[in-house]
Biopython code that builds the backbone (N, CA, C, O; Angstrom):
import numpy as np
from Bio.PDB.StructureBuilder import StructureBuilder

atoms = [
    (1, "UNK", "N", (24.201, 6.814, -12.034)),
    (1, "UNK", "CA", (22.858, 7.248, -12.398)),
    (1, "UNK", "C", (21.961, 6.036, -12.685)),
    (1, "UNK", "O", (20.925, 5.808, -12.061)),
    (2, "UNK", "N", (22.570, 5.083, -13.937)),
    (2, "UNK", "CA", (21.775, 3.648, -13.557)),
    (2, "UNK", "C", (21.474, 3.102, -12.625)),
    (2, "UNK", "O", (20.520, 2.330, -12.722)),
    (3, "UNK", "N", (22.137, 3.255, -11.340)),
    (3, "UNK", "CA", (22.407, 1.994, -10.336)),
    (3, "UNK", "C", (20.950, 2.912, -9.300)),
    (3, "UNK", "O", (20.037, 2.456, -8.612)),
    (4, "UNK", "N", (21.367, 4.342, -9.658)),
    (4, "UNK", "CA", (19.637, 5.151, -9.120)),
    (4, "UNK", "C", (18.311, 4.405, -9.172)),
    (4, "UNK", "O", (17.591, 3.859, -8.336)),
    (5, "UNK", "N", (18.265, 4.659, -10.879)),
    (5, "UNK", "CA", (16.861, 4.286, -11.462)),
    (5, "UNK", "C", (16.875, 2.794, -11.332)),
    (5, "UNK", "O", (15.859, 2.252, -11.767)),
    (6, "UNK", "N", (17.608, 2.167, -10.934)),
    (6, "UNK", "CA", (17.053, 0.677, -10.940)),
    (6, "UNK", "C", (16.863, 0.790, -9.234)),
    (6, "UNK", "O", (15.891, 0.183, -8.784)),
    (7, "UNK", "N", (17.504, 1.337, -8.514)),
    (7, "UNK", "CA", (16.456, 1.113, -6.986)),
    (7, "UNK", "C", (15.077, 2.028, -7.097)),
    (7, "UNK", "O", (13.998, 2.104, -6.509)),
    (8, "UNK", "N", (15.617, 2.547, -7.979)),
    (8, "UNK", "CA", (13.622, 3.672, -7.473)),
    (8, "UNK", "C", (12.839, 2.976, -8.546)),
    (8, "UNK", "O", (11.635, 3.228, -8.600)),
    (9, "UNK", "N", (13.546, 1.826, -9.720)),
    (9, "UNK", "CA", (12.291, 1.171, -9.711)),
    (9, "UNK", "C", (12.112, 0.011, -8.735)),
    (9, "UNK", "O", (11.119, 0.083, -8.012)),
    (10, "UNK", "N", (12.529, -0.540, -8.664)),
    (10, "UNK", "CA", (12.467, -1.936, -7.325)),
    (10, "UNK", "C", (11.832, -1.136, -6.312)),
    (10, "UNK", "O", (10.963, -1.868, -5.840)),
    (11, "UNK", "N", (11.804, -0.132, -5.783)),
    (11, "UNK", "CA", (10.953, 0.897, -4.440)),
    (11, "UNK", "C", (9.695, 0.639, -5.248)),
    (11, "UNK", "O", (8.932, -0.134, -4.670)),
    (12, "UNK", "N", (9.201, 1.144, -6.613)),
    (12, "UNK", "CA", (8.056, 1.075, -6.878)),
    (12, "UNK", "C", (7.511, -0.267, -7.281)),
    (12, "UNK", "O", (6.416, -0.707, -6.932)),
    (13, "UNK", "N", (8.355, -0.849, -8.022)),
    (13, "UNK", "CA", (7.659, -2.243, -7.935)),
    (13, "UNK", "C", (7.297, -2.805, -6.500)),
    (13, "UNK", "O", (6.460, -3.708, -6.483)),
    (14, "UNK", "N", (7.782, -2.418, -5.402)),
    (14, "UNK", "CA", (7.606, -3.046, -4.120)),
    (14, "UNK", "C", (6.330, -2.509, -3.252)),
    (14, "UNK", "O", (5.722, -3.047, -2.327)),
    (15, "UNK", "N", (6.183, -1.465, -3.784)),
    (15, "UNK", "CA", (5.258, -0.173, -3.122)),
    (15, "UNK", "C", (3.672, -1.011, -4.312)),
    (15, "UNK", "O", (2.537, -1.331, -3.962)),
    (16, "UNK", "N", (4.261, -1.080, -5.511)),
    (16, "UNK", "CA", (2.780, -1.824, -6.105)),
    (16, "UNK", "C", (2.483, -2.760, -5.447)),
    (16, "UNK", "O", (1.314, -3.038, -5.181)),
    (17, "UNK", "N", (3.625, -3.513, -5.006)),
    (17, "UNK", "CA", (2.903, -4.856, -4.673)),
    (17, "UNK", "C", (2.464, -4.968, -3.686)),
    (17, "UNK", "O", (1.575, -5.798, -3.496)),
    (18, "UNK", "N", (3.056, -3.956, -2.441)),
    (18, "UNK", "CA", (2.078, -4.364, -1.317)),
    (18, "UNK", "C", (0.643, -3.566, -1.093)),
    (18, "UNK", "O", (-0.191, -3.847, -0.232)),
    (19, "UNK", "N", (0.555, -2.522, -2.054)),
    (19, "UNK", "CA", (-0.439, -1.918, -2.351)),
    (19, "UNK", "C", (-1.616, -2.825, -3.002)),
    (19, "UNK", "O", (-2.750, -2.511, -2.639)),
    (20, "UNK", "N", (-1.478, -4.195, -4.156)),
    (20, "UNK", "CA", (-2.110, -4.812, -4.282)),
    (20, "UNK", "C", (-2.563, -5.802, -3.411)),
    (20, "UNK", "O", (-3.767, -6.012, -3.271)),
    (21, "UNK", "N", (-1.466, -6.602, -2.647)),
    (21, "UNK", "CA", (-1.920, -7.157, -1.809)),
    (21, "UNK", "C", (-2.415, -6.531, -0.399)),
    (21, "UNK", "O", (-2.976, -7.422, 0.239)),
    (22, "UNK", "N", (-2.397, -5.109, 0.416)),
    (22, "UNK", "CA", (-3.215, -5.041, 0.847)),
    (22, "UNK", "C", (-5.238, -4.551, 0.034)),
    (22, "UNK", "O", (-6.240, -4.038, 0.532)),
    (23, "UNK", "N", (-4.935, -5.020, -1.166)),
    (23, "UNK", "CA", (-6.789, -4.551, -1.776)),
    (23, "UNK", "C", (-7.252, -6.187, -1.575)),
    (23, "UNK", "O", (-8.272, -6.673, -1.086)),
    (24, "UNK", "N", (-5.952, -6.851, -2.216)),
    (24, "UNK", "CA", (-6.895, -7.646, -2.238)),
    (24, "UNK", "C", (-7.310, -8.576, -0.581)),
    (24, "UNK", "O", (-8.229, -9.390, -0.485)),
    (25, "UNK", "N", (-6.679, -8.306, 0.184)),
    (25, "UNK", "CA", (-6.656, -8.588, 1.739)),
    (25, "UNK", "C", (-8.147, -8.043, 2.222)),
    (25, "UNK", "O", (-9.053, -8.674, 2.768)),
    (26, "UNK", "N", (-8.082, -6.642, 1.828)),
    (26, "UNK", "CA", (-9.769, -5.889, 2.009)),
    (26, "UNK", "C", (-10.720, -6.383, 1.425)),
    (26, "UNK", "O", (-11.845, -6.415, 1.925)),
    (27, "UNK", "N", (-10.379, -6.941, 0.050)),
    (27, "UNK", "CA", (-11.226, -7.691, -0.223)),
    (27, "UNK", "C", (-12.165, -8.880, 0.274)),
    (27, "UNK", "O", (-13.377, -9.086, 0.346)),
    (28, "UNK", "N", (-10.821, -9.651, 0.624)),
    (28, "UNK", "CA", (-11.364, -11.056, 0.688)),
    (28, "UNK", "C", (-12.206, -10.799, 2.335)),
    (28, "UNK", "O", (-13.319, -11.261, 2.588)),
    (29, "UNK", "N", (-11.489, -10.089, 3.164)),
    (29, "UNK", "CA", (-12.506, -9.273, 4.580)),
    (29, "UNK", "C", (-14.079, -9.371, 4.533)),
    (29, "UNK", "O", (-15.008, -9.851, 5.181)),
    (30, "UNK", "N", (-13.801, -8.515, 3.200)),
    (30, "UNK", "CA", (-15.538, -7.846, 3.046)),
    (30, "UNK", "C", (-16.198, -9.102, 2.382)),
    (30, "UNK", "O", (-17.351, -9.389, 2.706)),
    (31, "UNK", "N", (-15.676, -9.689, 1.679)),
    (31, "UNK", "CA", (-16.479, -10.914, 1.128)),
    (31, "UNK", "C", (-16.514, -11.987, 1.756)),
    (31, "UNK", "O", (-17.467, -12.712, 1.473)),
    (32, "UNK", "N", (-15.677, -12.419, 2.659)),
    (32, "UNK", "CA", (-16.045, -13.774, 3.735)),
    (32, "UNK", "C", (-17.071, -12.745, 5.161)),
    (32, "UNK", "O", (-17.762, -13.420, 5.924)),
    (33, "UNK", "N", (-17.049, -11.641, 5.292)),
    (33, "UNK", "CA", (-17.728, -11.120, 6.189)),
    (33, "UNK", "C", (-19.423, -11.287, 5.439)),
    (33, "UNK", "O", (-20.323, -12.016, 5.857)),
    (34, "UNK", "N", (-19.458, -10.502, 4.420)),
    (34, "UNK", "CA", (-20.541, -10.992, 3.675)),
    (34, "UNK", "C", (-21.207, -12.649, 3.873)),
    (34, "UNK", "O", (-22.299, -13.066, 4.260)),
    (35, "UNK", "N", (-19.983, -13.292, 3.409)),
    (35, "UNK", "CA", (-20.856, -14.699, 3.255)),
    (35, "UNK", "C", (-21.142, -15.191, 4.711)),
    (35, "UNK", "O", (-22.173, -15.802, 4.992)),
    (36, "UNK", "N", (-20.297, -14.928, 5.499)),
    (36, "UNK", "CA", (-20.787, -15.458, 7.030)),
    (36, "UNK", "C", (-22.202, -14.871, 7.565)),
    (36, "UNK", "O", (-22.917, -15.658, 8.186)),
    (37, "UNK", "N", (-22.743, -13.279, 7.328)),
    (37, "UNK", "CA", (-23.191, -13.057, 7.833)),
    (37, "UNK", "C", (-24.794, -13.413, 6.516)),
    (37, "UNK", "O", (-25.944, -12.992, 6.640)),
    (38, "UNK", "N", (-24.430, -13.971, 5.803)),
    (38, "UNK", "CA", (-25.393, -14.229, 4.410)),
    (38, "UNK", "C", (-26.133, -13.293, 3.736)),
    (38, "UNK", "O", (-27.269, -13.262, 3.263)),
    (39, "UNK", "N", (-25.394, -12.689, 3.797)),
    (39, "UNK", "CA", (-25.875, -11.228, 3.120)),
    (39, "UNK", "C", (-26.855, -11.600, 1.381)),
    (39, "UNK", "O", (-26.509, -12.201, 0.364)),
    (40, "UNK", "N", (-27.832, -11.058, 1.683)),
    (40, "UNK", "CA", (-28.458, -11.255, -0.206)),
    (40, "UNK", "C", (-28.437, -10.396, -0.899)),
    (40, "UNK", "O", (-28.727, -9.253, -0.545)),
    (41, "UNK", "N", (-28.144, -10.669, -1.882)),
    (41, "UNK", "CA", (-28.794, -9.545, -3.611)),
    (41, "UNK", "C", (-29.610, -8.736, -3.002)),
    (41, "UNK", "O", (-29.936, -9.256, -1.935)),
    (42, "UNK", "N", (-30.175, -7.572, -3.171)),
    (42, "UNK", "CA", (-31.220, -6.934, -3.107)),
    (42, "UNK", "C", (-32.537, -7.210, -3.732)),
    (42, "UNK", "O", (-32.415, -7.792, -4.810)),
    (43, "UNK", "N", (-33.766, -6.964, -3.376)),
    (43, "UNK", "CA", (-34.695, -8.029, -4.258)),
    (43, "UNK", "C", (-35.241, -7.340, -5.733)),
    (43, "UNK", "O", (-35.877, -6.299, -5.903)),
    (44, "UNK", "N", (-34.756, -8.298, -6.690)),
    (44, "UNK", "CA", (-35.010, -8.048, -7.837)),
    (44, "UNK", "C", (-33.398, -8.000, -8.517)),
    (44, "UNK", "O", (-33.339, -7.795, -9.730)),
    (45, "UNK", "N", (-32.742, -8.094, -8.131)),
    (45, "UNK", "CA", (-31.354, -7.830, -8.486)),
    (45, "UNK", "C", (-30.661, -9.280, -9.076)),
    (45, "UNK", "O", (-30.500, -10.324, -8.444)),
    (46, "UNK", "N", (-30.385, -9.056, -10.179)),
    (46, "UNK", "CA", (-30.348, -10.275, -10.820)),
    (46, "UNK", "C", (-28.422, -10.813, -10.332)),
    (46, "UNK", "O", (-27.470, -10.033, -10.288)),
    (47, "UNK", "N", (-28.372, -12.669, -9.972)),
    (47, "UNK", "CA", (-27.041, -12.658, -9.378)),
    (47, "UNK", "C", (-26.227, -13.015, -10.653)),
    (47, "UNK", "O", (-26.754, -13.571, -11.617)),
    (48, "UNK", "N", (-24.905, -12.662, -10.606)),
    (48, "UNK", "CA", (-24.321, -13.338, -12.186)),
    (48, "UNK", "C", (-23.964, -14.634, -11.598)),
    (48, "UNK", "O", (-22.776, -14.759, -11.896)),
    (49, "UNK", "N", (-24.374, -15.822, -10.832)),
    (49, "UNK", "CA", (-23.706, -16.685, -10.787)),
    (49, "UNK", "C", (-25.105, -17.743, -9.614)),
    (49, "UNK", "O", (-25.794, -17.336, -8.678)),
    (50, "UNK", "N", (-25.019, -19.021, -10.204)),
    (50, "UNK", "CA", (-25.968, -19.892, -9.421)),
    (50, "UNK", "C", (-25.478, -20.013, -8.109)),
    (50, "UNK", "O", (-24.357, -20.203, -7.638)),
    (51, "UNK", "N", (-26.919, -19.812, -7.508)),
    (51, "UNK", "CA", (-26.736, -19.601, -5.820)),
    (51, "UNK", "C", (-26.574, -21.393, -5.176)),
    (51, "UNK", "O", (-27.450, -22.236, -5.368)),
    (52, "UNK", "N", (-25.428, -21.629, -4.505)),
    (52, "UNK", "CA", (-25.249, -23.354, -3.892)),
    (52, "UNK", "C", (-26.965, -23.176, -2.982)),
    (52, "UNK", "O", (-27.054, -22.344, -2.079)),
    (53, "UNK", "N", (-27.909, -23.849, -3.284)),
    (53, "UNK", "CA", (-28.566, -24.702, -2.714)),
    (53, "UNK", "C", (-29.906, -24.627, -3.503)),
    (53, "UNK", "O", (-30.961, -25.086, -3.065)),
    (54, "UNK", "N", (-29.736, -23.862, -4.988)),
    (54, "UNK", "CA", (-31.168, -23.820, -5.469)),
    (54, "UNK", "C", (-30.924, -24.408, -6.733)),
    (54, "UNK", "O", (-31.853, -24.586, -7.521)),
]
sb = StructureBuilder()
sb.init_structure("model")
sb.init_model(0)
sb.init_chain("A")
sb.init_seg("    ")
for serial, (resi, resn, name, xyz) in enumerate(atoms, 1):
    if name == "N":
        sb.init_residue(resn, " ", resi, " ")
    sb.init_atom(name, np.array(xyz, "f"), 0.0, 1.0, " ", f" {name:<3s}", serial, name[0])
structure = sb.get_structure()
């Protein structure tokens, strides 16, 4: 019965992890797609972080 619950946790620890690493994979997609294509703030939209060239 132990030797159970320790593979169905290792299944879920394994199932988290590639579940995190495919978000953060989507992530980084949408945000280098963003910066290539130079996407801006909307106007008036304040940025939390200084923009490189101003």
């Amino acid at each position: 019965m132990k030797a159970i619950l320790r593979l169905s946790a290792i299944g879920l620890l394994f199932t988290g992890s590639v579940d995190l690493v495919a978000v953060n994979g989507y992530y980084d997609v949408v945000s280098m797609t963003l910066n290539v294509a130079r996407v801006k703030a909307p106007a008036g939209a304040e940025t939390p972080f200084k923009q490189a060239g101003e």
